[in-house]
C-alpha positions as CSV (number, residue, x, y, z in Angstrom):
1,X,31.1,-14.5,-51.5
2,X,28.3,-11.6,-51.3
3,X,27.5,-10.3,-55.1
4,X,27.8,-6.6,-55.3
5,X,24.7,-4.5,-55.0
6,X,25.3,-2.9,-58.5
7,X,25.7,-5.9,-60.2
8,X,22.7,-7.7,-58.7
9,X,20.5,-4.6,-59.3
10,X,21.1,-5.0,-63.2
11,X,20.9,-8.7,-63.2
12,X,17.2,-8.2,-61.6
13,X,16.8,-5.8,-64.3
14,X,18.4,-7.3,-67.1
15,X,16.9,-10.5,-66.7
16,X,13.3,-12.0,-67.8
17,X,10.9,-13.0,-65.0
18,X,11.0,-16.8,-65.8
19,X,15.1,-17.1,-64.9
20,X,15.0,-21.0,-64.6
21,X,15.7,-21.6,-68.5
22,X,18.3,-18.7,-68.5
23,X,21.8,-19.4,-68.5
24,X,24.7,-16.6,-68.2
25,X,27.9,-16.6,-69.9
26,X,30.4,-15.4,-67.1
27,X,33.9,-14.9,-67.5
28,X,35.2,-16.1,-64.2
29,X,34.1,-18.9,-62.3
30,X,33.8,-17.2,-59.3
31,X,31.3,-14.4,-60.1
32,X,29.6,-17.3,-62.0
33,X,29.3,-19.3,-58.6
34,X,28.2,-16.2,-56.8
35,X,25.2,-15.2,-59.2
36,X,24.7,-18.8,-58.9
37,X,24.2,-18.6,-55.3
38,X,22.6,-15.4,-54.6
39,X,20.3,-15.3,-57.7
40,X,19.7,-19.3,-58.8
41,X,20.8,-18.3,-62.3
42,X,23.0,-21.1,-63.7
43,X,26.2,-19.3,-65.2
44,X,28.3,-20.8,-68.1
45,X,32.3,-20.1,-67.8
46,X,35.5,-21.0,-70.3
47,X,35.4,-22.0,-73.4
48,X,32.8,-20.5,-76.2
49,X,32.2,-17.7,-73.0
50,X,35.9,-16.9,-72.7
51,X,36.5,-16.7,-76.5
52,X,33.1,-14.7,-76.5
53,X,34.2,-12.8,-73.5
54,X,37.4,-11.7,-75.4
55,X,35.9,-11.0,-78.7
56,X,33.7,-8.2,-76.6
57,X,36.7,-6.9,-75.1
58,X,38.7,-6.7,-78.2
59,X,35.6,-5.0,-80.8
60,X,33.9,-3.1,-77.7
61,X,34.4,0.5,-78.9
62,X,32.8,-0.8,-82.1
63,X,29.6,-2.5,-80.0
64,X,29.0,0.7,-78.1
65,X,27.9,3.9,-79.7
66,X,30.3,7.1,-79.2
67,X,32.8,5.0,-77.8
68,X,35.9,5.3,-78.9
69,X,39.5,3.3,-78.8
70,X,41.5,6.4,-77.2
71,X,38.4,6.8,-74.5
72,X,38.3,3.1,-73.8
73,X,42.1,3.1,-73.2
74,X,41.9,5.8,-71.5
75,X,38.7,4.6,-69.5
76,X,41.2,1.6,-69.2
77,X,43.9,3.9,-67.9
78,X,41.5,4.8,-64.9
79,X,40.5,1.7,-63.9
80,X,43.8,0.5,-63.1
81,X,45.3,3.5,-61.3
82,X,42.1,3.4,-59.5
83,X,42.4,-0.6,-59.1
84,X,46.0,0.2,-57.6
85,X,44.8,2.9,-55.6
86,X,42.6,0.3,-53.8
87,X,45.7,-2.2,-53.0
88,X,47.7,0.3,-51.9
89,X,45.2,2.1,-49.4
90,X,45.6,0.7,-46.3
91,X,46.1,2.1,-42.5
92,X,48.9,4.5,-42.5
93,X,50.1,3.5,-39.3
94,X,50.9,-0.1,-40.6
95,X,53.4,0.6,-43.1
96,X,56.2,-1.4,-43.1
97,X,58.0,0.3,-45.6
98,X,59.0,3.1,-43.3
99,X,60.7,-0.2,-41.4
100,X,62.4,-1.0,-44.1
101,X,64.2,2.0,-45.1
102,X,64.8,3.1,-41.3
103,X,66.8,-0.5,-40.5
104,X,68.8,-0.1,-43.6
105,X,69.7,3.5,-42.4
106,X,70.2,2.1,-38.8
107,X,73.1,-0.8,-40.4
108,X,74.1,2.4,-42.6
109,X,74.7,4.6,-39.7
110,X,76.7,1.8,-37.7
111,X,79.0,1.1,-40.3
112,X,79.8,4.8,-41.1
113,X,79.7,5.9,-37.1
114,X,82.4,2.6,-36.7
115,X,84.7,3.9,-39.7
116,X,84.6,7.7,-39.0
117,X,85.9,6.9,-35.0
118,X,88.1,5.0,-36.3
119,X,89.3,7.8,-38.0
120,X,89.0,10.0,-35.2
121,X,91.0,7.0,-32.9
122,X,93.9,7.4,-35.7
123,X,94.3,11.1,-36.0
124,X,94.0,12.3,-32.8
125,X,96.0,9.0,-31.5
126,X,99.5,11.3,-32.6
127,X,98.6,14.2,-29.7
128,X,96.9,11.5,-27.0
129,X,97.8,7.7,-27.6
130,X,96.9,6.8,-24.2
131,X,93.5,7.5,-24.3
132,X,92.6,4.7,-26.6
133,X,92.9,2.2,-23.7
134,X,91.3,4.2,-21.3
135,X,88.2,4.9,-23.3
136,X,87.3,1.8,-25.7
137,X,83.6,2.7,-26.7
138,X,83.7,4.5,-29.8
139,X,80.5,7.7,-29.3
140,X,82.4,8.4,-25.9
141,X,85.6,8.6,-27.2
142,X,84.7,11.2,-29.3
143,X,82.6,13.3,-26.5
144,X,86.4,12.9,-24.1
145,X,88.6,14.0,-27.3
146,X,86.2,17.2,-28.0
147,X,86.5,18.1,-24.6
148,X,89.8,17.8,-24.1
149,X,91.4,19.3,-27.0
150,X,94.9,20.1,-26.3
151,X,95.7,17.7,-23.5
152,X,98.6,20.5,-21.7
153,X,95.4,22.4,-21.0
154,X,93.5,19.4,-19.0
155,X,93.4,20.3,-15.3
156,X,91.7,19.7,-11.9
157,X,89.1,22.3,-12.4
158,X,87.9,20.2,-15.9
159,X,87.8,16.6,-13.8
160,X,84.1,17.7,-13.3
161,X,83.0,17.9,-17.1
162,X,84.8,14.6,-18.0
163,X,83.3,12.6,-15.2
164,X,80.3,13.5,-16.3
165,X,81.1,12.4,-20.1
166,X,82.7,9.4,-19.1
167,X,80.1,8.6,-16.1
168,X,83.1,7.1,-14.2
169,X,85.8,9.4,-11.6
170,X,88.3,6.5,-11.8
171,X,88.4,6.6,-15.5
172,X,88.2,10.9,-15.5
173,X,91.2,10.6,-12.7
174,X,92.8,8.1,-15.3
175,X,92.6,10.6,-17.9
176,X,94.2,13.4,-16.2
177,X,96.8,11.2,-15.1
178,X,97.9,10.1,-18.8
179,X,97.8,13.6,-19.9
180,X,100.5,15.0,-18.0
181,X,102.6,12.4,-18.5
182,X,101.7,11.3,-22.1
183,X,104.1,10.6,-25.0
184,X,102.3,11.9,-28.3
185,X,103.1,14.8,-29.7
186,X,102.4,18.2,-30.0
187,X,100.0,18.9,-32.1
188,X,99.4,22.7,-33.7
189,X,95.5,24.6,-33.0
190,X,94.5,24.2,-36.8
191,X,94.8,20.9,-36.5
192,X,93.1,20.6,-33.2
193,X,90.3,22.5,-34.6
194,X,89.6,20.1,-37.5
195,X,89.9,16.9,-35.1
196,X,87.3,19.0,-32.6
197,X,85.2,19.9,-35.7
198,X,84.8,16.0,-37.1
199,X,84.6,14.8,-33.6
200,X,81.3,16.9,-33.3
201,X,80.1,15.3,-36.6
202,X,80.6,12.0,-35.3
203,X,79.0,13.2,-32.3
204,X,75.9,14.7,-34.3
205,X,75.6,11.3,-36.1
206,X,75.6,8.9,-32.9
207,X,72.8,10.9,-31.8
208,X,70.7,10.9,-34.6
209,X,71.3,6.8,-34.6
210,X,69.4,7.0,-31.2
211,X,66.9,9.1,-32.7
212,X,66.3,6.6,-35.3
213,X,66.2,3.2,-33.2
214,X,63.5,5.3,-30.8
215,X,61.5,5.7,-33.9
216,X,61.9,2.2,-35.1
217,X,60.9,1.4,-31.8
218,X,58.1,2.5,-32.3
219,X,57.3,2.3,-35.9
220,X,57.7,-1.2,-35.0
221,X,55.1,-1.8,-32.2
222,X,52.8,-0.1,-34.1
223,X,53.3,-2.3,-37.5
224,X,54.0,-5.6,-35.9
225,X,53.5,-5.4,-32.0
226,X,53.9,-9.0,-31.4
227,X,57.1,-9.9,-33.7
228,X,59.1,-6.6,-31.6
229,X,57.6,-8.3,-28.4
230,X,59.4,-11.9,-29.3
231,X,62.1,-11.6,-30.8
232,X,63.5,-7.9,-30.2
233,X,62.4,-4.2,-32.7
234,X,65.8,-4.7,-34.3
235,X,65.9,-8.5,-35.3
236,X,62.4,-8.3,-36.0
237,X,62.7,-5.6,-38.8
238,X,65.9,-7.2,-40.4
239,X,63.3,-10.2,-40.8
240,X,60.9,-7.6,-42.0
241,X,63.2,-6.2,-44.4
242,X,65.1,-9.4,-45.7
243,X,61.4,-10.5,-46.5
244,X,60.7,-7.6,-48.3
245,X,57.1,-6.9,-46.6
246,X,55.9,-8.3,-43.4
247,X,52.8,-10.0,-45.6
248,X,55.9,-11.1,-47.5
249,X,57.0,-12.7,-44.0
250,X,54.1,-14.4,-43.0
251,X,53.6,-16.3,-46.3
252,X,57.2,-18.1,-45.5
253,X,57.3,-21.3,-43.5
254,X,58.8,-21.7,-40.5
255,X,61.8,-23.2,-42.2
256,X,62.5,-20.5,-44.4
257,X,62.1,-18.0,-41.6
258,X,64.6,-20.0,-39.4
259,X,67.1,-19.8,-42.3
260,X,66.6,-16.2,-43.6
261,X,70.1,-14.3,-43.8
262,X,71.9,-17.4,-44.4
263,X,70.7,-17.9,-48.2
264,X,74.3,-18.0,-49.4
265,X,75.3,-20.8,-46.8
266,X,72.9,-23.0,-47.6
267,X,73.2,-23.2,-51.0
268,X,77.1,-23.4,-50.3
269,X,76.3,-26.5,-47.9
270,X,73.7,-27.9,-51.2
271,X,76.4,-27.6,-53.3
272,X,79.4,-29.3,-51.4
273,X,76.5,-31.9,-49.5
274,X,78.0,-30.7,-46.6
275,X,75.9,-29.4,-43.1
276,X,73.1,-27.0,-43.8
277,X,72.8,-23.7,-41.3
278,X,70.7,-23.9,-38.4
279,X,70.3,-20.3,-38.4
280,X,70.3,-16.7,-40.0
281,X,68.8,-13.6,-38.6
282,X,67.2,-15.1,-36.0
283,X,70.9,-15.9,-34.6
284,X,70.9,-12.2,-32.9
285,X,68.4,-13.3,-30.9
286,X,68.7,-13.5,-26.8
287,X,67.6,-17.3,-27.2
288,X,69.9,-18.6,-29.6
289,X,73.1,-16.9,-27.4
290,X,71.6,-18.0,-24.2
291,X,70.6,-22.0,-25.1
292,X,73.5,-24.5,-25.0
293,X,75.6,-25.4,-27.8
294,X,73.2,-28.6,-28.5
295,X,70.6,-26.8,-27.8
296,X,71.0,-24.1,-30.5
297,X,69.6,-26.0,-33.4
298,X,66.5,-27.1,-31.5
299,X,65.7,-23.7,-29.6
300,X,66.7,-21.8,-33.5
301,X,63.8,-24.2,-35.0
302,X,61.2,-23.7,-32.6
303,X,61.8,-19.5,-32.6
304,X,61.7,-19.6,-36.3
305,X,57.9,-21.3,-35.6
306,X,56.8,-18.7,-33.0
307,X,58.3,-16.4,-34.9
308,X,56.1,-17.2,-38.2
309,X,53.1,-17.4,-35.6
310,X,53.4,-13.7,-34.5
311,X,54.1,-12.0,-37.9
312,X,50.8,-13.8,-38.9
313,X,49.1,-12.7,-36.2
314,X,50.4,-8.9,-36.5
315,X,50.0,-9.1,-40.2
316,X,46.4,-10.1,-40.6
317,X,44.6,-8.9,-37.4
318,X,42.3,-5.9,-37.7
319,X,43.6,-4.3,-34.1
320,X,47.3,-5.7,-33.9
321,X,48.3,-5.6,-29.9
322,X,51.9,-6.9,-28.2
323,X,49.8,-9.7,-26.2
324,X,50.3,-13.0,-28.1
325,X,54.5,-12.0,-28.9
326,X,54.2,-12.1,-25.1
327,X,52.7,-15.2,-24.9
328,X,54.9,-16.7,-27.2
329,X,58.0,-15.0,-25.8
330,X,56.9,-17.3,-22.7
331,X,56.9,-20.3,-24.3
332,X,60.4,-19.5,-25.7
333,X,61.3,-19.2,-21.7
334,X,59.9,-22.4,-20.8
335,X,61.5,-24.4,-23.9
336,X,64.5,-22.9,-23.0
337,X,64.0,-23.9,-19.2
338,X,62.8,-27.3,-20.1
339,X,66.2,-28.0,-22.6
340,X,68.1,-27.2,-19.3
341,X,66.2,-28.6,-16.6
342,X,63.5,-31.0,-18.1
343,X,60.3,-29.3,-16.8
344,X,57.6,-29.6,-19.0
345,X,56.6,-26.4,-20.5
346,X,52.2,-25.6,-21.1
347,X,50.7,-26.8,-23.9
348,X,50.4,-24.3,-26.7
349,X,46.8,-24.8,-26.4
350,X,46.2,-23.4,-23.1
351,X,48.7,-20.5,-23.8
352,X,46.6,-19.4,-26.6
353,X,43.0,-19.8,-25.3
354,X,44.7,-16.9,-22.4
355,X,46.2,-15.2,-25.0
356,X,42.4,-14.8,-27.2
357,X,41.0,-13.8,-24.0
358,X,43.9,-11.1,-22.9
359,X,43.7,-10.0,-26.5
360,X,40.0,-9.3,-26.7
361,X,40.4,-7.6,-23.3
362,X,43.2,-5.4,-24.9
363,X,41.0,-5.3,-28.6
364,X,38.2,-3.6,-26.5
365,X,39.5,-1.3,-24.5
366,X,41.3,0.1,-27.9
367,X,38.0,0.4,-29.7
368,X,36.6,2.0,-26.5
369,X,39.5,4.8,-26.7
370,X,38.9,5.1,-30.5
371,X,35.2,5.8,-30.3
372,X,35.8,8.6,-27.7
373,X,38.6,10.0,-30.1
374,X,36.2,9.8,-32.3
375,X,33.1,11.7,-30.4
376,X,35.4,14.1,-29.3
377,X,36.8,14.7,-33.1
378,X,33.2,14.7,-33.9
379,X,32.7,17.8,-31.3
380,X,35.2,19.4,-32.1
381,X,34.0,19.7,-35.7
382,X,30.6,20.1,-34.6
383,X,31.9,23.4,-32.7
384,X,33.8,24.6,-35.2
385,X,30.7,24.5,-37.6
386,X,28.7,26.1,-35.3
387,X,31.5,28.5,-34.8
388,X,31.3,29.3,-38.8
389,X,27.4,29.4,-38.4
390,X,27.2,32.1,-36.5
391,X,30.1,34.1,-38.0
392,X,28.5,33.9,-41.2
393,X,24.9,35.1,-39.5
394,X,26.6,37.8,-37.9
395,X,28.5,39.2,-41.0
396,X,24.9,39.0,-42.5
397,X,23.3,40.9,-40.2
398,X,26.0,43.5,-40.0
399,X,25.9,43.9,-44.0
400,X,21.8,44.0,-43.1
401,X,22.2,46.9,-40.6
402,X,24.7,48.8,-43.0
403,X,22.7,48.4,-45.7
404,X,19.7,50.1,-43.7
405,X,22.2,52.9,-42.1
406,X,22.5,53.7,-45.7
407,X,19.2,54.1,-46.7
408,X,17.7,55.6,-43.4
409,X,20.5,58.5,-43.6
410,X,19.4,58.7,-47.5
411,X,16.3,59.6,-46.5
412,X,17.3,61.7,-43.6
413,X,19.3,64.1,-46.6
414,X,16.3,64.3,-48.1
415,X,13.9,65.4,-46.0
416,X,16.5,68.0,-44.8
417,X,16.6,69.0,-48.4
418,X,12.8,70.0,-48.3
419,X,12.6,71.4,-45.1
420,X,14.9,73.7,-46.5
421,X,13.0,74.6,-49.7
422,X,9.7,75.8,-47.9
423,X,11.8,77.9,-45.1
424,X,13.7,80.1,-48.3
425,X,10.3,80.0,-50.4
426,X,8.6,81.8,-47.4
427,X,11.8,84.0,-46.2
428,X,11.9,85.8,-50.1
429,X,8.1,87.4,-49.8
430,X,8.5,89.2,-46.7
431,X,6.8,92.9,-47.5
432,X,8.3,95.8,-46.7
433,X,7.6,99.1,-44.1
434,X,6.4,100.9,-46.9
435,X,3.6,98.7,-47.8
436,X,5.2,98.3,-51.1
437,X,6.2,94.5,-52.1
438,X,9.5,94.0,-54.1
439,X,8.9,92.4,-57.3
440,X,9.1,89.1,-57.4
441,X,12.0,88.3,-59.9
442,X,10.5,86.1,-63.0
443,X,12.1,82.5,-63.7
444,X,14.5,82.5,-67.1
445,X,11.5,80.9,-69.7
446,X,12.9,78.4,-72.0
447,X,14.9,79.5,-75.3
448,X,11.7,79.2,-77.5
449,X,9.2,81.2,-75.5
450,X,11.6,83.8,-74.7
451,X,10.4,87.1,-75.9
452,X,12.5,90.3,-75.7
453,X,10.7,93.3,-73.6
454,X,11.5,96.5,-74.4
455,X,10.6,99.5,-73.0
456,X,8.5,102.8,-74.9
457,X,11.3,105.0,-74.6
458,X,13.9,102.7,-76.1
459,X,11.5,101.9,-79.2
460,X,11.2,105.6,-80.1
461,X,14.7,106.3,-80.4
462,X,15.1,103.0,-82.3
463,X,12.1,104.0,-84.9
464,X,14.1,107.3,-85.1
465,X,17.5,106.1,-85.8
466,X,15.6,104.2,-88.4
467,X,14.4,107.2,-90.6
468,X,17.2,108.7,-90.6
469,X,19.2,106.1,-92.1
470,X,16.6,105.7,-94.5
471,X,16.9,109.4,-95.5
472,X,20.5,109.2,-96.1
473,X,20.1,106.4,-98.1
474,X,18.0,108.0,-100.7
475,X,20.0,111.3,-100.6
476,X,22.4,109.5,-101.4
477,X,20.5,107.8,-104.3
């Protein structure tokens, strides 16, 4: 019912001061009614506006300038995968899907555990027949025939080991009884090592089946706390799953959730005009087994209500807590008591008012927890911030201190390079004991200025040489 922000900013903008004569063509009757009643602008919808409406969206890369059809599909595109991005973002912890899949592996699991010690019951049934009636349950028949293996090798000193598989010292005595005087046969180690090796996978398999009912335990008290507290984790998320979603769930009635499991039934009884069910799922219930045969109808009708009351309540509450599944569970009790005895259960009035009051108890002390998670996560962050902070400064003041290292022990070279000069400048003129002064050897002048010195001596003998080859010359003329 509240306008967007975006949308009323350019309507205030879009629109003329004097607003009274103006009238908007809307496309959907609900924005129309909420321009209407945060702005006073009357909005037109259907009709000319729809056709109008459509006309826009079908020639709208035409209308806008450098818009074009493959960037307004694509722009198309966007909006819905961010449109289904939006439906699908919701609290993680509230995802029933997980439920799903998990109770379909759980009925998956029970049916291939069931078959594979059946299997187990057959083949090793030829080496140790008696063992069947001695151990029944399936998991633990497996743990005794791993452990037992050949059963000539049983003895006193493995009664230990057994009683703790089977948790019973009549049943281990039992079983070392029937071993030494058994009738199956004997059986050769290859085979006994193939029986031990698929009794371990059936073994393996039993206890990942725990493994997965804890975490549908769980998974289930966090998605729908008050269903699991009513009417059981398992029951609960076979409702869940025939459903298909738990919003899925609380959209039935109460009648459809009484009957849910028993779809082929019903139509069976439509069909004939014979009896419809009275129950489906819900029959695995504790209430259903424990009410009178009379009884079962009316106690199946009134769980499949309180049922459709807590997926409801777990499905659209903000903060979903166990409290009203135990209310409810405790109206169950008292119909139950009041079938058998006639005591006149509490209103459902009075049990709910408690319930709103427990719940915003329970509601407030969760919030309370969250917001110190959330200070502390906030800490934590702030820390580790600070932490970076600082490492950065230091890295930049130990890049600062290098960098002036470098440039003080630069000018440290340096100086050391003239100290040096002056000290050999002033060690070469030193006179010596004489009086007499070496000469001071002259710097190489540049190739142009160079001039070559000859001595007096030298230049005689030179201008010599020179006649003579000149007289030869002309004697020779």
């Amino acid at each position: 019912g509240v306008l967007h922000e975006d949308l009323r900013l350019l309507l205030d903008t879009a629109l003329p001061p004097k607003r009274k004569k103006v009238v908007l063509g809307v496309g959907d009757a609900k924005m129309g009614a909420a321009v209407l009643e945060e702005l006073g602008v009357q909005c037109q919808t259907g009709g000319v506006v729809a056709e109008l409406m459509r006309g826009i969206r079908l020639h709208f890369p035409a209308l806008v300038r450098g818009l074009t059809a493959q960037s307004a599909a694509k722009a198309q595109l966007g909006l819905g995968h961010s449109y289904s991005r939006a439906k699908v973002k919701f609290n993680v912890h509230r995802v029933d899907n997980m439920i799903i899949q998990s109770i379909s592996l759980l009925d998956q699991l029970d049916k291939d555990i069931n078959t594979f010690s059946m299997r187990v019951r057959s083949w090793y049934g030829y080496h140790f027949p008696e063992l069947i009636k001695i151990v029944p349950e399936n998991s633990m028949y497996c743990r005794v025939a791993k452990f037992i293996g050949n059963r000539r090798e049983l003895s006193e000193e493995s009664l230990e080991g057994l009683e703790e598989i089977v948790m019973d010292s009549a049943k281990a005595q039992a079983i070392l009884e029937a071993s030494r005087s058994s009738m199956g046969m004997d059986i050769s180690p290859l085979d006994l090592i193939n029986i031990e090796s698929f009794s371990r996978r059936v073994i393996s398999l039993s206890d990942y089946r725990k493994g997965l009912q804890e975490y549908l335990r769980s998974k289930m008290s966090q998605v729908a706390p008050s269903l699991s507290a009513l009417i059981g984790e398992v029951v609960g998320a076979r409702l869940i799953s025939h459903a298909g979603s738990l919003t899925n769930l609380a959209k039935y009635p109460a009648s459809t959730v009484q009957i849910l499991g028993a779809e082929k039934a019903l139509f069976r009884a439509l069909k004939t005009r014979g009896n419809t069910p009275k129950y489906g799922l819900i029959f695995h219930s504790t209430f259903i087994g424990r009410a009178a045969a009379k009884n079962k109808g009316r106690i199946s009708r009134y769980l499949a209500n309180k049922c459709t009351i807590a997926s409801r309540i777990d499905c659209f509450s903000e903060v979903p807590t166990s409290v009203f599944g135990d209310k409810l569970r405790e109206q169950v009790e008292e119909r139950l008591a009041f079938y058998e005895t006639g005591e006149p259960p509490r209103k459902n009035l009075e049990v709910m008012k408690e319930a709103v009051v427990e719940a915003n108890e329970v509601v407030a002390e969760v919030k309370r927890r969250q917001e110190k998670k959330e200070k502390k996560r906030k800490k934590r962050e702030k820390r580790r911030l600070e932490a970076l902070a600082a490492a950065a400064e230091e890295a930049a003041e130990n890049s600062v201190m290098e960098t002036e290292e470098n440039d003080v022990g630069a000018k440290k070279k340096k100086k050391k390079k003239k100290q040096q000069q002056p000290e050999e400048s002033e060690a070469e003129p030193e006179p010596e004991e004489n009086g007499v002064e070496e000469e001071e050897e002259e710097e190489p002048l540049p190739k142009k200025k160079r001039k070559v010195v000859v001595e007096p001596e030298e230049e005689e003998e030179e201008k010599k040489k020179k006649k003579k080859k000149k007289k030869k010359a002309v004697a020779q003329d």
